[in-house]
N, C-alpha and C positions, 0 to 999 in steps of 0.2 A: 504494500500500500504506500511505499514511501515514504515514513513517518518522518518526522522531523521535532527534533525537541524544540519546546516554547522557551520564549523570554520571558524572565521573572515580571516585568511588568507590562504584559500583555493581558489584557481585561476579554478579548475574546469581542465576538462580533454574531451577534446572530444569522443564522442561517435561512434566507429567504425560502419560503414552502410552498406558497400557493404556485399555481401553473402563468397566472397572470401577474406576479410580484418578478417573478422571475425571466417572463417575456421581457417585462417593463426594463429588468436590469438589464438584459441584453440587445433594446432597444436603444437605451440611454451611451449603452458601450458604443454602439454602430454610430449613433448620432453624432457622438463628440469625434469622432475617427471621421466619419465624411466631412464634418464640418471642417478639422483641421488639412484634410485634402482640399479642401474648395479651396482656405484659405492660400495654401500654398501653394495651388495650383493660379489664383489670381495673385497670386504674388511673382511665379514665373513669367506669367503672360506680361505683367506689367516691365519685367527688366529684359522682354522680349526674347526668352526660353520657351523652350515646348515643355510640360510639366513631364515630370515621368512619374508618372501613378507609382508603381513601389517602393523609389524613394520617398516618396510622400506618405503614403500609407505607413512606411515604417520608422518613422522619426521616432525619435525618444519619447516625445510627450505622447506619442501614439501609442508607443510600445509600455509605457506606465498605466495609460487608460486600459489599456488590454489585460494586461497583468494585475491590475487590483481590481479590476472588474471581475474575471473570472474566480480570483482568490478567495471574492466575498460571496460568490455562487457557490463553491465549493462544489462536492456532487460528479456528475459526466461531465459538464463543462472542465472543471479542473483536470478531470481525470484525463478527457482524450485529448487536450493539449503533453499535458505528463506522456501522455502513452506516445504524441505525435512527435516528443523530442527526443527520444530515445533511437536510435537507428534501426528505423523498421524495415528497410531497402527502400522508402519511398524519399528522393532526394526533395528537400525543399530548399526554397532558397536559403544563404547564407541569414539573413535576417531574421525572419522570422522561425530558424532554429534557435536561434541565439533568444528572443522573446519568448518562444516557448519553455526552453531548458530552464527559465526564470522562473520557472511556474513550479518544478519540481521542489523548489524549496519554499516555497511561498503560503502553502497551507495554512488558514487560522482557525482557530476552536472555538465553538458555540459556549456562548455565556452558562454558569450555573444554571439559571432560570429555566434555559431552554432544554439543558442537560436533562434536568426533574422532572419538567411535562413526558420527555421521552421514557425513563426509566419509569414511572408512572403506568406511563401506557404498557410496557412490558414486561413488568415484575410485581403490579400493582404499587397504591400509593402510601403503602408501610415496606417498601424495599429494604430501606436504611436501617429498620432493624435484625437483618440476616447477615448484617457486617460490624465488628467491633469495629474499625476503620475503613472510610471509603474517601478517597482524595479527589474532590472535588473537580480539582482545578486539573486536569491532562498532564502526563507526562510526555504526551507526543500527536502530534495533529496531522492527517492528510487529507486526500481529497475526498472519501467519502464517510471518514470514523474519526475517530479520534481515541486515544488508550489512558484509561485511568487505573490507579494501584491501588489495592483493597484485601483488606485481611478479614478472611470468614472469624464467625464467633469459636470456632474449632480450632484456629490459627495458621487454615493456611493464605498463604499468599500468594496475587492473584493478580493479574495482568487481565484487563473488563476493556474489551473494544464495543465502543456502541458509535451507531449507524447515523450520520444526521440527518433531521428531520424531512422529508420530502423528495428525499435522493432517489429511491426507486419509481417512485412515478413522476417524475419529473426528465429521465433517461432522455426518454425518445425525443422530445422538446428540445431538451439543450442538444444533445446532438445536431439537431435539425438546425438548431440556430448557431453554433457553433460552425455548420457546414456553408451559413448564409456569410458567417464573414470571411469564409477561409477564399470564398468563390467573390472577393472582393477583385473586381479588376486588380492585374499586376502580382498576384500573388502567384495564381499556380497557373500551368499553362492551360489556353482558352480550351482545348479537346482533352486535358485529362479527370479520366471519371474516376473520385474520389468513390462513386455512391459505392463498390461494396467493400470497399476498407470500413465506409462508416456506420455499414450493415452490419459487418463483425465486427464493430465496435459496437452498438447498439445490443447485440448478445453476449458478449463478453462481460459489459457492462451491467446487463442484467444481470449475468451468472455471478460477478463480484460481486454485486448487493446485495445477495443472499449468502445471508451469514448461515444458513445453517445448511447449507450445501458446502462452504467454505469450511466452515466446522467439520464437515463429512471428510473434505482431502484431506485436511489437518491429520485427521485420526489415519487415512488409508496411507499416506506421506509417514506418519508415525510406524505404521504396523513395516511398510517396507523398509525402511532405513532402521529397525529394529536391532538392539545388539552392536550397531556400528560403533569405530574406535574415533570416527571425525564429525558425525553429524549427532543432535541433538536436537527434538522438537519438543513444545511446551506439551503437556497432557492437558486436555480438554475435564472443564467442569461443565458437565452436560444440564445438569438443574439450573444453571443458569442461562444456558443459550436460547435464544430465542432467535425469529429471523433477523432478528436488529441488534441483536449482542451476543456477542463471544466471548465467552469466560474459560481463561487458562491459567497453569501455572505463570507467576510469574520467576523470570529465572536470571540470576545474575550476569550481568554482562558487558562485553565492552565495544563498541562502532570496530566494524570490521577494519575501518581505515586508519584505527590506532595501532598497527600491525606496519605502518608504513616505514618502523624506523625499527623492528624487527629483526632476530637475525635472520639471515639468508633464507638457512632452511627452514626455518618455518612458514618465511614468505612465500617459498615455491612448495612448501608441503598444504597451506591452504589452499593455494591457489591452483595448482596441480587436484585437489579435492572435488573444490566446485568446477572446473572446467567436466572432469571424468564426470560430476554427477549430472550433467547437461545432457553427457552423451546416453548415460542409464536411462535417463527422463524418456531420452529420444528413441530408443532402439530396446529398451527391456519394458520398461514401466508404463507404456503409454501413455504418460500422460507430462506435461510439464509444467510447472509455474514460471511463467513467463515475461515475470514483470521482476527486470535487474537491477530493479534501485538497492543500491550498496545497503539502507535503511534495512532491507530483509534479511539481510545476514548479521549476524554479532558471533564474538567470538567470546568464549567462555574461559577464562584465563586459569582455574584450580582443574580443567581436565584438557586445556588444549582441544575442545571439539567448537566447530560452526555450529551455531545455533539458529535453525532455520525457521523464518515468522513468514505469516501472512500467506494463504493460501486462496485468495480469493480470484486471481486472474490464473488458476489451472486449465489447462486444455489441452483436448484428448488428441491423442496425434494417432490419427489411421494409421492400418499398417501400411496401408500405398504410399502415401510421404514419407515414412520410415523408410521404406525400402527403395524410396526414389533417392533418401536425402543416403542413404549407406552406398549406392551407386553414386553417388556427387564425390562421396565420400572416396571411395574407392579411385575414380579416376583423377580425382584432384591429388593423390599422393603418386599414381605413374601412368592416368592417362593422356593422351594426345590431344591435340588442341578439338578434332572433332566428334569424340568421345565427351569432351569437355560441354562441348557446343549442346549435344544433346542430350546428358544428364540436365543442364541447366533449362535448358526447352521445355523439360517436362516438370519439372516442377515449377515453372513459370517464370523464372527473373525473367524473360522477354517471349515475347510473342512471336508464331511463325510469322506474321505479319510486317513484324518490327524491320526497321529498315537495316540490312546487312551493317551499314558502318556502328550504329548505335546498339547492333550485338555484339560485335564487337570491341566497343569502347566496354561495354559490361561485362562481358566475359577477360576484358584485362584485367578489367578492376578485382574481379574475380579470382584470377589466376594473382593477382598480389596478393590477397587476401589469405590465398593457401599455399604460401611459399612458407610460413614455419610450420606448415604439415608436411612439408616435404624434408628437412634438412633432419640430420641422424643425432645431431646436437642439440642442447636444452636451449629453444628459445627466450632471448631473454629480451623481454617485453619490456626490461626501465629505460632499457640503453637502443633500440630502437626507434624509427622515426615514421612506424610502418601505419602507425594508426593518423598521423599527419600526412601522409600521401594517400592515404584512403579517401580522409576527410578533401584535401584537394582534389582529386580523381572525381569524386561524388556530386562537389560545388559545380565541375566543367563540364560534367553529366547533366546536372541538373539546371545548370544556363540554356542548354538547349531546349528552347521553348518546343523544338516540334517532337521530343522524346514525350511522349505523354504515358507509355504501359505503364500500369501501376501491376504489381506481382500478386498472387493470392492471398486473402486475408492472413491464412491459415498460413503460409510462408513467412509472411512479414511479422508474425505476433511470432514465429521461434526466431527468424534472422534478428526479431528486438532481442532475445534473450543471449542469443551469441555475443553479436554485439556487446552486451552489456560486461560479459565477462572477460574480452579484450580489454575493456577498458579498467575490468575490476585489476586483473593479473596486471594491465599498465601502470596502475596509481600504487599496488601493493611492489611495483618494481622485480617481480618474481621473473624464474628461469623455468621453465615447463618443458620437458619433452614431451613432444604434442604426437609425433609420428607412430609411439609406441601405444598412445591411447585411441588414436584413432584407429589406429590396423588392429586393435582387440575386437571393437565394434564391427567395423567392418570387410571383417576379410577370416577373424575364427567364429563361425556359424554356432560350434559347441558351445560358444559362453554364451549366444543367448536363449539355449535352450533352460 
């Protein structure tokens, strides 16, 4: 979910509910944003410039109206920004990744007030006496819950995620108006069809907001990573869950990215951990949680195990994507360039339609991207520059206004969770042999019997 710890003197902001309070915020967003394009577009004209709508759309004071506008919607709005800066294979422009990524930290908490009408509605309105202590105030906010700490009268303690108010039936709305600014002249190109990126967001979305479906992987996430000597998930207090709250252990811990000044090996033994447990998601488990905010991981310092939260963006991965992505897999470590071409084809980064040179500008980018699958030595992600020419590569991709394929939902929401752990293994500075975990998965058939 992204969480994010509060500021001690953060009072918290109520969460608009109604379906019309919440147009209204997203009208007032669009309002101020067109106004300041007219202005600055009668401002070009006047020093006899042609305006150029993207720069204008994304000025500063545009990109703050955006950003606190959404922050105070909290909800899907929040969410499928968060979800749209993370590298989902769909290149956006430079700018408006940069305004999105803003958004990943920006989450605020609903005031007490609002907190107790909702535990009210789901634990009844004597809740507070089933806890010797319940802390009020959040110890972490994002964009659809927020986590408070509380000690049963029996003394355990207990990490209580509750849902704010309005976020499930409010989905489909912000989506839909979420997709009304994105399709702002100058943003994305005029022929690219966002609509079923923002269809499987719209279900995903759903399936997040159900906490007691989220509660379900938590436990099945639990049951397989069983016994493990690296991972460690909270245990479920099921009398308390409802669909709007999940109640867990809560478990000591410390931000994954306090490991950044670790020694070596432990930064390539976590980090070597979570990449392998991508591939089990992918090829054993079917199923993945797919959302890489660093916030989901903690690390547990009295046993040395990852401590894995938040199960609400899981998704089921068919076996035909499995066993397309283990053929990608397979030819990206000694296939040929046209081997390459058609593993990629079928699981969609481009279309047979797509124009020959912009398949191949993507399958470069591609063939960069699985160059430390290829080498026999531990790649070492602190001291490369591979994720800075991605990012370039992606930018000169994505200036191409007439590139318009956008890839399968179902592709984009696992390439976000790759992505994510480049970037995790990047910032923890680790060494990974990659070549030997990939060729486990795909190329010895017994281990995933």
């Amino acid at each position: 979910m992204g969480r994010r710890a509060l500021p001690q003197d953060d009072d918290g902001a109520a969460v608009p509910t109604g379906r019309a309070a919440r147009f209204l915020q997203f009208g007032g967003i669009a309002s101020g944003i067109a106004g300041g394009v007219a202005a600055g577009s009668l401002r070009a004209l006047a020093s006899g410039k042609r305006p150029d709508l993207a720069q204008l759309l994304l000025t500063p004071t545009n990109t703050l109206r955006l950003t606190d506008g959404l922050s105070h919607l909290r909800g899907a709005a929040l969410k499928l920004g968060q979800m749209l800066s993370m590298d989902t294979g769909v290149v956006l422009p430079d700018e408006l990744t940069a305004i999105l990524a803003r958004m990943r930290d920006d989450a605020r908490h609903m005031p007490p007030k609002q907190l107790q009408t909702v535990l009210n509605g789901e634990w009844g309105i004597d809740w507070y006496s089933r806890f010797a202590r319940f802390d009020v105030r959040p110890f972490a906010a994002a964009s659809i819950g927020q986590v408070h700490r509380a000690v049963t009268r029996d003394g355990q303690d207990l990490a209580i995620k509750v849902q704010y108010p309005g976020v499930r039936s409010s989905i489909d709305s912000d989506v839909d108006n979420m997709a009304t600014l994105m399709r702002l002249p100058g943003l994305l190109p005029r022929s690219m069809d966002i609509g079923p990126l923002l269809t499987e967001a719209k279900r995903q979305l759903h399936a997040e907001a159900d906490y007691i479906a989220e509660a379900q992987h938590l436990a099945r996430f639990g049951r397989l990573l069983e016994g493990s000597d690296m991972f460690a998930l909270p245990a479920l207090h099921t009398a308390l869950c409802t669909p709007q709250v999940i109640a867990m252990d809560f478990m000591e811990s410390a931000p994954l990215d306090s490991l950044v000044d670790a020694p070596q090996a432990m930064r390539d033994r976590v980090a070597g951990a979570l990449i392998d447990l991508v591939l089990r998601e992918l090829f054993l488990f079917g199923a993945m949680q797919t959302d890489p905010n660093l916030a989901n991981y903690r690390y547990e310092p009295a046993t040395g195990r990852i401590i894995l939260l938040d199960f609400g963006a899981v998704q089921p991965i068919a076996p035909k994507l499995a066993a397309d992505f283990r053929a990608l897999a397979h030819v990206a470590l000694d296939g040929g360039e046209a081997e390459t071409r058609d593993a990629m084809l079928r699981i969609g980064y481009f279309g047979a339609n797509t124009a020959p040179h912009h398949q191949a500008l993507i399958q470069s980018m591609f063939n960069a991207a699985m160059a430390p699958l290829r080498q026999e030595t531990p790649f070492d992600f602190g001291a490369s520059d591979l994720l800075e020419r991605l990012r370039d590569m992606g930018i000169a991709i994505g200036n191409d206004r007439k590139l318009a394929h956008v890839p399968p939902a179902a592709t984009l929401f696992l390439h976000r969770k790759i992505g994510g752990m480049y970037l995790m293994a990047g910032k923890l500075r680790a060494r990974v042999a990659l070549r030997p975990l990939v060729e486990t998965y795909c190329r010895n058939r017994s281990t995933l019997n």
